[in-house]
C-alpha positions, 0 to 999 in steps of 0.5 A, spaced: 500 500 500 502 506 498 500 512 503 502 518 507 500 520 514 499 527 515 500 532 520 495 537 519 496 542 525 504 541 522 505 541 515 508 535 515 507 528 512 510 521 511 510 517 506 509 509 506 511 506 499 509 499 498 507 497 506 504 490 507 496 490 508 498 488 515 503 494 517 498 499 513 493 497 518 497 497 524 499 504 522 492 506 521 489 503 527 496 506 531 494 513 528 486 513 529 488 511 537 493 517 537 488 521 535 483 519 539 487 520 545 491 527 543 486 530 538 492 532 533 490 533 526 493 527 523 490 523 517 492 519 511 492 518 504 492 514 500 496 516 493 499 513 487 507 512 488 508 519 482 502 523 486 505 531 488 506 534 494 503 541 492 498 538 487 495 534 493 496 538 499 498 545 496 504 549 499 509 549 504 508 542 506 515 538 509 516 531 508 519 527 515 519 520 514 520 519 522 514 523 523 510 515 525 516 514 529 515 521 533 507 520 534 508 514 537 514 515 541 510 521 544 504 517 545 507 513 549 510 518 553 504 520 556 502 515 560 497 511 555 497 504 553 504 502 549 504 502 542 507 498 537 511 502 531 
């Protein structure tokens, strides 16, 4: 599956470029938690691997592929249950 995982309030995204089924469901069920709990402004996308950022999303958009890592690190900093990258 290819995707991205936006944070909107930050104007960052991460791409995931062909993840398993599997992995694709563990980081929407993580990211749907997350947001749940904290209300940051995440989402994902699905999107073909020759798609635009600025087409997609417009302007001023940064790519930072340890985004995933960051959320889940602080999610789990603040006391919730653990979840697994």
């Amino acid at each position: 599956m290819n995707f991205i995982l936006r944070d909107n309030k930050n104007k960052v995204y991460q791409s995931f470029w062909g993840e398993s089924k599997e992995n694709e469901q563990r980081i929407a069920q993580n990211t749907k938690t997350i947001y749940l709990k904290t209300k940051q402004h995440l989402i994902i996308n699905y999107v073909t691997p020759n798609f635009d950022i600025e087409e997609h999303l417009g302007t001023g958009w940064k790519n930072d592929q340890e985004l995933y890592n960051r959320l889940i690190d602080h999610y789990n900093s603040l006391e919730y249950e653990n979840l697994k990258p």
